[in-house]
C-alpha positions as CSV (number, residue, x, y, z in Angstrom):
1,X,-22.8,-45.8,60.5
2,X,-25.1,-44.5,57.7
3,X,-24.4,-45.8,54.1
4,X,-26.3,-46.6,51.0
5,X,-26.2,-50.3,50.1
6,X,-26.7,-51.8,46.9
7,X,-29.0,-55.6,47.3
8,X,-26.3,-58.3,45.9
9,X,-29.0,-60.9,45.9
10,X,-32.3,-61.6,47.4
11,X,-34.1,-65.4,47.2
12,X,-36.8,-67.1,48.8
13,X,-35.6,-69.2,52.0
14,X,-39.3,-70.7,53.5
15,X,-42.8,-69.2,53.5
16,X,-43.0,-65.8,53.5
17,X,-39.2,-65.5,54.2
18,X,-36.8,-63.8,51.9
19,X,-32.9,-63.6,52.6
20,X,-31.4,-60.4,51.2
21,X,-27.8,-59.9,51.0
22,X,-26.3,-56.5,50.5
23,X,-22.9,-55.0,49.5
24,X,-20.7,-54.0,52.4
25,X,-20.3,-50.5,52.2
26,X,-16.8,-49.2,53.3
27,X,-15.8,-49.4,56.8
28,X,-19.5,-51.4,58.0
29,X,-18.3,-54.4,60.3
30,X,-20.6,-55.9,62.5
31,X,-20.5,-59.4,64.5
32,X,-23.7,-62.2,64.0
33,X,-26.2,-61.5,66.2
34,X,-26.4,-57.9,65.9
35,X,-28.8,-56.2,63.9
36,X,-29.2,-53.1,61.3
37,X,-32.1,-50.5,60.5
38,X,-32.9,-50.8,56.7
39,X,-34.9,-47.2,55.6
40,X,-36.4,-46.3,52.3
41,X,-38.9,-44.4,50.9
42,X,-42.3,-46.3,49.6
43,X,-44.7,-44.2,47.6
44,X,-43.6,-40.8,49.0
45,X,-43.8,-42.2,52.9
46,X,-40.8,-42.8,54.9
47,X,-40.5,-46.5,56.2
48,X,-37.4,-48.1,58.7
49,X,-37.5,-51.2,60.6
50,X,-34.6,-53.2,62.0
51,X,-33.6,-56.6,61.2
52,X,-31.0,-58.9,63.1
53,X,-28.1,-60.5,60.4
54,X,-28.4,-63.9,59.6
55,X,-24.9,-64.2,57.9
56,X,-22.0,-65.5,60.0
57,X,-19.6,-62.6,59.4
58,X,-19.1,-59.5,57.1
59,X,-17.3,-60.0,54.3
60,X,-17.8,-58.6,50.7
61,X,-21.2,-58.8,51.7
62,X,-23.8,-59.5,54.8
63,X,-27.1,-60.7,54.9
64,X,-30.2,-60.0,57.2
65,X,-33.4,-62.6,56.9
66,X,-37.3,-60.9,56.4
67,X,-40.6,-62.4,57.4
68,X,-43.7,-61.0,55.5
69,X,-46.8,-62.5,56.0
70,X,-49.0,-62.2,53.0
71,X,-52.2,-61.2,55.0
72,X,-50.3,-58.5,57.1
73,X,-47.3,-57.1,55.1
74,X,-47.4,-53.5,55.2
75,X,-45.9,-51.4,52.0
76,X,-42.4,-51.2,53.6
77,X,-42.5,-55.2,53.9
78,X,-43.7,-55.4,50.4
79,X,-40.5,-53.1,49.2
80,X,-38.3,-55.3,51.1
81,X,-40.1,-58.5,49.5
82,X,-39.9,-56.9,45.8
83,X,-35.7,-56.0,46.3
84,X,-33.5,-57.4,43.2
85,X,-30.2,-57.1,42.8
86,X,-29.0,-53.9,42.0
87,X,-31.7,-52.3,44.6
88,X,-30.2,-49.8,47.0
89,X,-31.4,-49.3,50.4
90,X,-30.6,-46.9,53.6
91,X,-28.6,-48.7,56.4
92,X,-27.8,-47.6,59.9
93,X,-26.2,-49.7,62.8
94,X,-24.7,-52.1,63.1
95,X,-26.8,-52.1,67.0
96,X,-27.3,-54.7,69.8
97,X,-25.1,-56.4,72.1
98,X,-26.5,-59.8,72.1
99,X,-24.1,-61.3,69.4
100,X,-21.4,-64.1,69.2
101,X,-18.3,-63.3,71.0
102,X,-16.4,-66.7,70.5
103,X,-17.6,-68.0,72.8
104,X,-16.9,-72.3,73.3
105,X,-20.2,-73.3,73.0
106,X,-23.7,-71.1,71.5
107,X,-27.2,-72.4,72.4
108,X,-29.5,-70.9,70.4
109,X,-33.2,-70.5,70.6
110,X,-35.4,-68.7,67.9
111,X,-38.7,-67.9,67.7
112,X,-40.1,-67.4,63.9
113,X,-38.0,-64.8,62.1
114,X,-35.1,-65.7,65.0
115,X,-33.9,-68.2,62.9
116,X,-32.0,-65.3,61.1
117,X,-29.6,-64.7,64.3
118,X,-29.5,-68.4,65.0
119,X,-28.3,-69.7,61.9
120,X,-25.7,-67.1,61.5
121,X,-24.2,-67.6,64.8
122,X,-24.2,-70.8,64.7
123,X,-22.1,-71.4,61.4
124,X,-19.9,-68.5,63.0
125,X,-19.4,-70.9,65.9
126,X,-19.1,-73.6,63.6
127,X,-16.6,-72.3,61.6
128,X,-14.5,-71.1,64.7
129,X,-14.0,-74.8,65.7
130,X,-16.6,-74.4,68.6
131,X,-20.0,-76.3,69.3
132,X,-23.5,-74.8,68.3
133,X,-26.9,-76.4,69.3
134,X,-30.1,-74.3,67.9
135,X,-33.3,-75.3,69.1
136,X,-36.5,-73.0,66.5
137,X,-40.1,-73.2,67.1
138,X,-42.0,-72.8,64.2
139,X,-44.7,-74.3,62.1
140,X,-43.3,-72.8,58.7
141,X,-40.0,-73.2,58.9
142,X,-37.0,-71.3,57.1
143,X,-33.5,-71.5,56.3
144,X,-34.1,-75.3,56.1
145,X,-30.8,-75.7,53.8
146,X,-28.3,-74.5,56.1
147,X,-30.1,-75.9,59.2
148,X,-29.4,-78.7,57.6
149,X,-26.0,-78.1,56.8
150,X,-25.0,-77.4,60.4
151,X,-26.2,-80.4,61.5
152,X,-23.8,-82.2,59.1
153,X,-21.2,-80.0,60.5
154,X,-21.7,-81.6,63.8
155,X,-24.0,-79.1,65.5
156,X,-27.3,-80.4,67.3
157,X,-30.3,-78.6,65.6
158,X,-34.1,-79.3,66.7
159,X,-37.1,-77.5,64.7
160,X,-40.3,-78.4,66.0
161,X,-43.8,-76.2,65.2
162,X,-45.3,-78.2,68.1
163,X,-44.9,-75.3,71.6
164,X,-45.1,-78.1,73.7
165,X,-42.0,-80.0,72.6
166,X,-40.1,-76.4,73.6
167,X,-39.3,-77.2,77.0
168,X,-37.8,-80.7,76.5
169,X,-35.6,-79.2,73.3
170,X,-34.6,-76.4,75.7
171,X,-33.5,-78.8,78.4
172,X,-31.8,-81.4,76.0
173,X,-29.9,-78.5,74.3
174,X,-28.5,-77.4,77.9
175,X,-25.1,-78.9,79.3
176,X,-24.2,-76.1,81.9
177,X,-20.1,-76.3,80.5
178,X,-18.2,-73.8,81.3
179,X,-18.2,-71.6,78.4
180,X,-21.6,-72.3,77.2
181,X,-23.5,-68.7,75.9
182,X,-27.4,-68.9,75.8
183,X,-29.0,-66.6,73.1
184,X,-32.5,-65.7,72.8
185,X,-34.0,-64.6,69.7
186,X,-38.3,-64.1,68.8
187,X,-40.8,-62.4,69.8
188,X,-42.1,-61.3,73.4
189,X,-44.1,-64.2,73.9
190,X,-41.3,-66.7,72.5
191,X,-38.7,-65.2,74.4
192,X,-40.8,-65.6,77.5
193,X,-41.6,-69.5,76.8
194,X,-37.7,-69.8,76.0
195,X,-36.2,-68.1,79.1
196,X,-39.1,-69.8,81.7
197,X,-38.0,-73.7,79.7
198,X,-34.3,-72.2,80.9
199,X,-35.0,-71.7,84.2
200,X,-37.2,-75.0,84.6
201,X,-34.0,-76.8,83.4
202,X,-31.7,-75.4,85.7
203,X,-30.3,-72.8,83.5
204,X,-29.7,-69.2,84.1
205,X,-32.1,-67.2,81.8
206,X,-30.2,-63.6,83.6
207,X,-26.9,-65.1,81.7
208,X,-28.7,-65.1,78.0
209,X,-28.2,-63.1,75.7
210,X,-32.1,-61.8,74.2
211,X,-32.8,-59.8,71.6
212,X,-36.7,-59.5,71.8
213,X,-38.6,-58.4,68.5
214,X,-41.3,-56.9,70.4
């Protein structure tokens, strides 16, 4: 769908991360793990990019989670940064077919801004009574609060910034039980580190579910 939505809040969740949650327009429903183009106009230049939702459902509102590094943010990721409740934004999607879909047990591995994905899929997991592991790579992390909260909740959640510790987290989060849903979530050259730590610990990287950011 197409809709206008209205920012509900926005707040700083790590270094150069924001969260922004929205206003669900009428009839938007989408599951965690898939993702939305936001669009808007920035001093008379069109701008979209997509972003993946980091909430664990839709409900009155969803949430997607931003990235901007200060050297590099184009005007479009400066908008985004600048949004304040009461904002409004163009939405298409929801898109993607690597999201949750109940399954008994997530694994979840994120690359940088993949955290987004991984924490709402895992407290949607959580929530559903099923197990969650999340293993992130990164040496700024984000969404430290509710990583933290999941692993209260009993899920298993490794955050290292150190690449080499990636294929031993990868291995350790693996039990091959039946049910058990790999997802994939970073950049091209995180998802490639992820899937290869998969296949050198016996997993099946065809089986994951990947959303590469490209």
């Amino acid at each position: 769908m197409d809709a206008i939505v209205t920012v509900a809040a926005a707040r700083d969740i790590g270094p150069g991360t924001v969260a922004i949650e929205f206003e669900t327009p009428d009839g938007f429903e989408a599951e965690p793990g898939q993702f939305v183009k936001l669009s808007a106009e920035v001093d008379g230049e069109s701008y979209a990019r997509f972003y993946t939702l980091s909430s664990p459902g839709v409900g009155d509102t969803f949430e997607v989670t931003v990235g901007i590094d200060p050297e590099e943010a184009g005007p479009f990721s400066q908008h985004l940064d600048s949004l304040a409740a009461g904002d409004d934004v163009e939405i298409s999607g929801p898109f993607g077919q690597s999201y949750y879909d109940g399954e008994s047990r997530v694994v979840v591995f994120a690359g940088g801004p993949g955290v987004g994905p991984a924490v709402g899929i895992a407290e949607a997991a959580v929530a559903d009574g099923n197990e969650a592991a999340v293993v992130y790579l990164d040496d700024a992390p984000a969404h430290e609060e509710r990583l933290s909260a999941l692993r209260d909740d009993g899920a298993s959640v490794v955050v290292t910034g150190d690449e080499s510790d990636l294929a031993d987290a990868v291995a350790d989060a693996l039990t091959g039980d039946e049910g058990e849903q790999l997802f994939v979530y970073g950049f091209a050259d995180f998802v490639s580190r992820a899937t290869d730590a998969v296949e050198a610990a016996g997993g099946d990287a065809d089986a994951a579910k990947v959303e590469n950011f490209g």
